[in-house]
N, C-alpha and C positions, 0 to 999 in steps of 0.2 A: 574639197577633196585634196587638192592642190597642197595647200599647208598641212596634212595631217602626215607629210611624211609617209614613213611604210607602215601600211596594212594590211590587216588582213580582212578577207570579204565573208561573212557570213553567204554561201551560196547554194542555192537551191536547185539553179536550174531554172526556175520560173521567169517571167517578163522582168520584175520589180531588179531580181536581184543578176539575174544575167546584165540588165543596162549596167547594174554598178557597178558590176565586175570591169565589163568594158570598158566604162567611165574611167574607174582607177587605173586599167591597166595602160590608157591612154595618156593617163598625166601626170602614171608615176612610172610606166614603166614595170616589164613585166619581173623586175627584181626586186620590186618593192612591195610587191603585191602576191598575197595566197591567199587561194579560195577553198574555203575550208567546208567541206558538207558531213552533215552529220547523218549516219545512215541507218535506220531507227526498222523495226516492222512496223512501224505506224506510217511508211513511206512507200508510197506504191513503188515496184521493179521497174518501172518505164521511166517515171521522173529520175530515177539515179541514174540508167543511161543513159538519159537525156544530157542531165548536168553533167556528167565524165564526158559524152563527147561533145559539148558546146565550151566546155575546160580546153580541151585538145585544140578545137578547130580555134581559139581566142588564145590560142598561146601561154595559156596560166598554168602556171605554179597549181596543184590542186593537191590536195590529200584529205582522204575520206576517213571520218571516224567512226569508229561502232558507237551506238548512242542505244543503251539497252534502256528504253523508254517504258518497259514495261514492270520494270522491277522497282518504278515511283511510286509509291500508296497514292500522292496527288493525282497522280495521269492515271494508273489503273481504276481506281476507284470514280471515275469520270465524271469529277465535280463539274458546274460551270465554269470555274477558273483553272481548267486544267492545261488548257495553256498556256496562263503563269507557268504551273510547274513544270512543263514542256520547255521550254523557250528557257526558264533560268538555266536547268537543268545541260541544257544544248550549249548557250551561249559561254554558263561556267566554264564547260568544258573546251569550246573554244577559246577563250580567251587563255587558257593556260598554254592550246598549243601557238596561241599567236605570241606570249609573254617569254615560249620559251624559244621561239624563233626571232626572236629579240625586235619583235614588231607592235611599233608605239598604240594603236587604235583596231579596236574591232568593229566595223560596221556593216548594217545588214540593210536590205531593201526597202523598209519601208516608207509609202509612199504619203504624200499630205491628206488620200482620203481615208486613209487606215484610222485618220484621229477623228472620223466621225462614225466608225464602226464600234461596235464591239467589241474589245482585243486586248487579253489580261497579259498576252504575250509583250505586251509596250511596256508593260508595266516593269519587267522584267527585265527588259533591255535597258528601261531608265535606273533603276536598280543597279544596273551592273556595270554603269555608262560605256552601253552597245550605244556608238550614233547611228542615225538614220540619215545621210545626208541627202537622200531626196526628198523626203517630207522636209527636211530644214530649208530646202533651197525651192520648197514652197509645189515640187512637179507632184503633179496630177495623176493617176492612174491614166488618163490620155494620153496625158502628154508624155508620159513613161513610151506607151506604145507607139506613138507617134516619132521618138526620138529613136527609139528603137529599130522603126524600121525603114528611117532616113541613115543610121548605121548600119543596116544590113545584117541585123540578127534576127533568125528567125524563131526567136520566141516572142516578136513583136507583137502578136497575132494570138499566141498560148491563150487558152483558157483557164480558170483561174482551176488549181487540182488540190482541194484542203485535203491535211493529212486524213490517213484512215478513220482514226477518232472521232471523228466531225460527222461519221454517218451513224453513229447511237448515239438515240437518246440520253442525256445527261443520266448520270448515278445508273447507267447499263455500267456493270464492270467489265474492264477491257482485258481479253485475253489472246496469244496469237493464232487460237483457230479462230 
């Protein structure tokens, strides 16, 4: 993290990406660093307060994007690989506001067991070179939480909350009632 200079954090809110925020903002400084969240209805209301006041309380930089997730034929039409087109679709658009806040890297939380799951959203991020640097630097879903909450954040503990999508069945088409 250290060498990538200023970035920006793909941030959710969640365990994964709350540690990196921290992480970053610790060893680069919170002028180096914006936590960028994309704010979709495929995003429960409590996870976005969560992320805006754990922004607050960690002193970052944050700015929230509309991310109309439902106007994808890939993400509506709720193939298996829907989020691929979730995650391109997301990260596209972050990376334009990190390129135009003249910030070198976009990096989001995932973690080294995410490479034994199912997750076309990687596929995405490798595509768009989103880094991961806690999977690169080999940490654990534990030891995320672990590290987590020897720094004193409390989404050490979070359970994990997948987007809305994740509760119909594939090829249900997704609509926001």
């Amino acid at each position: 993290i250290a060498g990538l200079g200023r970035v920006a954090v793909a941030y959710s809110g969640g365990t994964d990406s709350s540690y990196l925020l921290a992480v970053c903002l610790d060893l680069l400084g919170p002028g180096n660093v914006l936590a960028l969240t994309a704010d979709s209805p495929l995003t429960p209301r409590a996870e976005m307060d969560d992320a805006r006041a754990l922004a607050i309380e960690l002193g970052a930089h944050h700015q929230v994007l509309p991310s109309d997730d439902l106007s994808i034929p890939g993400i509506v039409a709720n193939p298996p690989d829907r989020c691929y087109h979730c995650k391109f679709s997301r990260f596209e658009a972050l990376q334009k506001v990190a390129n135009n806040e003249g910030l070198a890297s976009l990096v989001h939380g995932e973690n080294a067991d995410d490479a034994h799951d199912y997750r076309p959203g990687s596929r995405a991020a490798e595509e768009l070179g989103v880094r991961a640097p806690l999977r690169e630097a080999g940490l654990t879903k534990s030891e995320v939480r672990q590290l987590s909450r020897e720094r004193g954040l409390s989404t050490w503990d979070k359970p994990a909350d997948a987007c809305l999508a994740s509760r119909f069945p594939y090829g249900t088409r997704l609509t926001v009632e």
